[in-house]
MDTraj code that builds the backbone (N, CA, C; nanometers):
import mdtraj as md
import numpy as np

residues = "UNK UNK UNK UNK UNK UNK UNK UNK UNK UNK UNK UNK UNK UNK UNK UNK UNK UNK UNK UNK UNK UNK UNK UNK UNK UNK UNK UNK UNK UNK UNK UNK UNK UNK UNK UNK UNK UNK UNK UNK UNK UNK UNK UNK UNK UNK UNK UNK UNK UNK UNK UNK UNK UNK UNK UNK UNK UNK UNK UNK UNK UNK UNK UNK UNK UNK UNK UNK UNK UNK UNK UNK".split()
xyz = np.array([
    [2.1359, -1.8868, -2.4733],
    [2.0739, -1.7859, -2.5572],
    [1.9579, -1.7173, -2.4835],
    [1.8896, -1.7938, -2.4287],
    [1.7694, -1.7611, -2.3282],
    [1.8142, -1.6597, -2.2054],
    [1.9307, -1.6922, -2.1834],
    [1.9560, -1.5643, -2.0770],
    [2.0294, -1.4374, -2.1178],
    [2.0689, -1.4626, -2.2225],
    [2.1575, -1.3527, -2.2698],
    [2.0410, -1.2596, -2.3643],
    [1.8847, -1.3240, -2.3730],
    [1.8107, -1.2252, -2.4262],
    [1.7558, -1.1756, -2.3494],
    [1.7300, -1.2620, -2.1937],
    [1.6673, -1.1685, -2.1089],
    [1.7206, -1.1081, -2.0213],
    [1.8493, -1.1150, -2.0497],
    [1.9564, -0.9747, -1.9840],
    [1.9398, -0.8610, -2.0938],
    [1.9652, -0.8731, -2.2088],
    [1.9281, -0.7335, -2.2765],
    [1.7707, -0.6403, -2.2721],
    [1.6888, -0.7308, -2.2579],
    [1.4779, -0.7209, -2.1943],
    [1.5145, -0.6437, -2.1049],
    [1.6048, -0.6693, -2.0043],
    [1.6098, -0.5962, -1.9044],
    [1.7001, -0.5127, -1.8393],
    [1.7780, -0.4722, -1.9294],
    [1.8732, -0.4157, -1.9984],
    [1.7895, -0.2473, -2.0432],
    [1.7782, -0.3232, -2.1451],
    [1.6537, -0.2366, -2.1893],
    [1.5348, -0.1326, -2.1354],
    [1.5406, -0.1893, -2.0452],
    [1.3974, -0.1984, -1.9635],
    [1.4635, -0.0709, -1.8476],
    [1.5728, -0.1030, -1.8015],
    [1.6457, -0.0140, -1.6932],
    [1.6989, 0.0956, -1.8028],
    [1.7204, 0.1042, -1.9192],
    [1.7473, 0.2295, -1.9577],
    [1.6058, 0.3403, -1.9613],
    [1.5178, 0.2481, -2.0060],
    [1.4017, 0.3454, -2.0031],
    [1.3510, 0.4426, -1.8754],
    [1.4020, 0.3369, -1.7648],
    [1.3547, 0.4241, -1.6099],
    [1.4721, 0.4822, -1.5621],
    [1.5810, 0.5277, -1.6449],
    [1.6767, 0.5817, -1.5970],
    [1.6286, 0.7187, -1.6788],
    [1.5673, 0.7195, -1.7977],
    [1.4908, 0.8439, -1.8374],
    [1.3743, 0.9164, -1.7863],
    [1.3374, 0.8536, -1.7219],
    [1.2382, 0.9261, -1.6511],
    [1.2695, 1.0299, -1.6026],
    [1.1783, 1.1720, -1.5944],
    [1.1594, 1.2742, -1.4699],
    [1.1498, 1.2351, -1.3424],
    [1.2107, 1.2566, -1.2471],
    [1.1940, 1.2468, -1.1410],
    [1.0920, 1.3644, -1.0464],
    [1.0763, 1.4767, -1.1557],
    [1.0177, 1.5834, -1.0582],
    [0.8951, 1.5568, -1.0804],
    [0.8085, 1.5583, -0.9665],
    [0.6698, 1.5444, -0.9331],
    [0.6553, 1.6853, -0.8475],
    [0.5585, 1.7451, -0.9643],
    [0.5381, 1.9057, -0.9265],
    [0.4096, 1.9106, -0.8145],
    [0.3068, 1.8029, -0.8465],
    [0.2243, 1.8451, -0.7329],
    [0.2502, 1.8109, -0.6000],
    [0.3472, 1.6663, -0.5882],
    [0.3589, 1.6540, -0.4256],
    [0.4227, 1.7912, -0.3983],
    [0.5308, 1.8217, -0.4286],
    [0.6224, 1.9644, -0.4360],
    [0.5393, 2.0646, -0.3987],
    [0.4367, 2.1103, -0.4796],
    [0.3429, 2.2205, -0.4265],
    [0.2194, 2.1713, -0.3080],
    [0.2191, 2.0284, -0.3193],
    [0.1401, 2.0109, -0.1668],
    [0.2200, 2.0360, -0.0597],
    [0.3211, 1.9685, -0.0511],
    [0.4429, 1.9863, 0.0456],
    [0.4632, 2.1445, 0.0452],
    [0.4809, 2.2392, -0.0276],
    [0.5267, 2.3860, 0.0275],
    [0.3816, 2.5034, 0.0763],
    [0.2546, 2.3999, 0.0172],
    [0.1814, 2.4439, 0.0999],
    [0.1459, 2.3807, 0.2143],
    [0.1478, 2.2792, 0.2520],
    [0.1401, 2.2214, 0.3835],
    [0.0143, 2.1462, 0.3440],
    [-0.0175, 2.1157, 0.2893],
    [-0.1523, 2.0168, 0.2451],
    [-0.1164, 1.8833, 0.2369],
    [-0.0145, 1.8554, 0.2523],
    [0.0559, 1.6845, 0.2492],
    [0.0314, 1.6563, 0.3463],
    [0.0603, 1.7257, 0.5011],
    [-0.0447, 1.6447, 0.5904],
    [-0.1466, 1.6689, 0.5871],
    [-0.2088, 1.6972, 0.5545],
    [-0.3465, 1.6620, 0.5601],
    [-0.4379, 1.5166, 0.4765],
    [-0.2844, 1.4635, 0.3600],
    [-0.3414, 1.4210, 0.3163],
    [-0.2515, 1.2801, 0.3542],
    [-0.1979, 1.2669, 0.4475],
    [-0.1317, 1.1949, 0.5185],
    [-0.2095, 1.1632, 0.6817],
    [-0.2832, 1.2347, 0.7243],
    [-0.3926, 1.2046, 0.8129],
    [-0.4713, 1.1440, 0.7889],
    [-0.5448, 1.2057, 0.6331],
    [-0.6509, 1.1273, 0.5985],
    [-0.6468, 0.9168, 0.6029],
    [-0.5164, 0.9601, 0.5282],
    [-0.4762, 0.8092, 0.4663],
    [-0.4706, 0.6969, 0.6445],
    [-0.3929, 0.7844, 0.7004],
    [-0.3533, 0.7384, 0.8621],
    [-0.5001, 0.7318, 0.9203],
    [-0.6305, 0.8134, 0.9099],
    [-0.7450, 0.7528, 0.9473],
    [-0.8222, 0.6554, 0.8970],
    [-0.7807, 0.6359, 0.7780],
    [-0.8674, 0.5276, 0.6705],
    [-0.7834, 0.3448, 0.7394],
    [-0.6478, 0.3914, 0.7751],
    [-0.5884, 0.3077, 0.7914],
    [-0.6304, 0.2409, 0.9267],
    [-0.6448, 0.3142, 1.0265],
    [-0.6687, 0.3194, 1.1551],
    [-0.8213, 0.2542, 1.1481],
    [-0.9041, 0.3106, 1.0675],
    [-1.0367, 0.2785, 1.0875],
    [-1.0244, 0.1001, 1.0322],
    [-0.9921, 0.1003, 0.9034],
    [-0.9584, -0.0503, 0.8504],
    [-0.8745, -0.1907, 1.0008],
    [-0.8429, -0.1258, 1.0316],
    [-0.7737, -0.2121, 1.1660],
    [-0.8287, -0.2648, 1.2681],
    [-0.9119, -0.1135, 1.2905],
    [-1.0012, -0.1113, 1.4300],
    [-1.0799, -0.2458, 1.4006],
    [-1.1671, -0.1882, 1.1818],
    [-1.2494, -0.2792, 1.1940],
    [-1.2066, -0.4717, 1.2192],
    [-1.1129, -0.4980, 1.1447],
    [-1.0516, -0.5842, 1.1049],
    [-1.0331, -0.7036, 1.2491],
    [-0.9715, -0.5968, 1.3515],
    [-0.9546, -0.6944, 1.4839],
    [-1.1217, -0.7078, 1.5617],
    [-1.1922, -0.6143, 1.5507],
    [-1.3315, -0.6395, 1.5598],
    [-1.3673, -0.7761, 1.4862],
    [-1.3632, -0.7736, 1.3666],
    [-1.4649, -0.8886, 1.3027],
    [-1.3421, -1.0327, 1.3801],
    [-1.2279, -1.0021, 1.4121],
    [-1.1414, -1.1043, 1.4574],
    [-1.2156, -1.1926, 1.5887],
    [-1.2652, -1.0399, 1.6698],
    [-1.3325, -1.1166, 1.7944],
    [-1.4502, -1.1559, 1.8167],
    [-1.5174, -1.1195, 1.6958],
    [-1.6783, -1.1695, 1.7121],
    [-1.6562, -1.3026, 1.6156],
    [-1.5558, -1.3135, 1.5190],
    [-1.5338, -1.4891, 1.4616],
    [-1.4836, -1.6120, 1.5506],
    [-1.3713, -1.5109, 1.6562],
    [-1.3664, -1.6084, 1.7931],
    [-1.4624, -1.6565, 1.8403],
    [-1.5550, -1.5650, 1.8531],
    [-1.6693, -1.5322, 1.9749],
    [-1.7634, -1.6831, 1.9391],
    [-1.7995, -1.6803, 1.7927],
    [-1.8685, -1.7564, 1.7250],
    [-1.7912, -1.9221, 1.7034],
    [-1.6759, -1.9052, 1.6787],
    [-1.6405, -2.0145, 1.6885],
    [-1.6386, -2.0933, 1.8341],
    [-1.5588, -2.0186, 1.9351],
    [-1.6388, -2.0794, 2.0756],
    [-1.7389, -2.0956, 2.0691],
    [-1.8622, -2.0395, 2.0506],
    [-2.0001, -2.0928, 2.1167],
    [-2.0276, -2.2173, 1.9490],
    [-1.9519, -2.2056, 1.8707],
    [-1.9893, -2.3347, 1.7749],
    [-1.9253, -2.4112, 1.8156],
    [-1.8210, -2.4925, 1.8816],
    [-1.7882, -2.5761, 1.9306],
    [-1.8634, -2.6431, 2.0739],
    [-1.8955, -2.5470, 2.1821],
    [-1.9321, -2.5811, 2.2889],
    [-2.0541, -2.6436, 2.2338],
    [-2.1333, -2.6627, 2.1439],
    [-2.2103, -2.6928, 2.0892],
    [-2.2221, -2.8063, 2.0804],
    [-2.1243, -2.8279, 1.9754],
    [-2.1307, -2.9718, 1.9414],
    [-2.0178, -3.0492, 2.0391],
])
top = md.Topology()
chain = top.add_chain()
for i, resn in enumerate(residues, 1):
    res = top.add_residue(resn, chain, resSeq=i)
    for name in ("N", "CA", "C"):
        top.add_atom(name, md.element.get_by_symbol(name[0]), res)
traj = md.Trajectory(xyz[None], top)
């Protein structure tokens, strides 16, 4: 009984997203004005910067963990 209700839940559930619109008018008008890259750079520098930082804090936690061991 338990599966045969949560096959209809989801059942259910897939008819609703088969109603959906699919048209998304503003990517559409970013894209035919050319403003999608730009906003695809942005994202690609935020990303880039997050990385840079990320392997940075990687080598100064090395850095620290060597000189905390030679330590003790």
């Amino acid at each position: 009984m338990k599966k045969i209700s949560a096959l209809l839940v989801l059942l259910f559930v897939s008819f609703n997203l088969f109603a959906q619109n699919n048209d998304i008018e503003m990517a559409d008008q970013m894209r035919a004005d050319g403003k999608i890259y730009i906003v695809v750079i942005c994202i690609l520098i935020i990303l880039i910067g997050l990385l840079i930082y990320l392997f940075r804090l990687d080598q100064r936690l090395k850095l620290l963990e060597k000189k905390s061991t030679h330590k003790n």
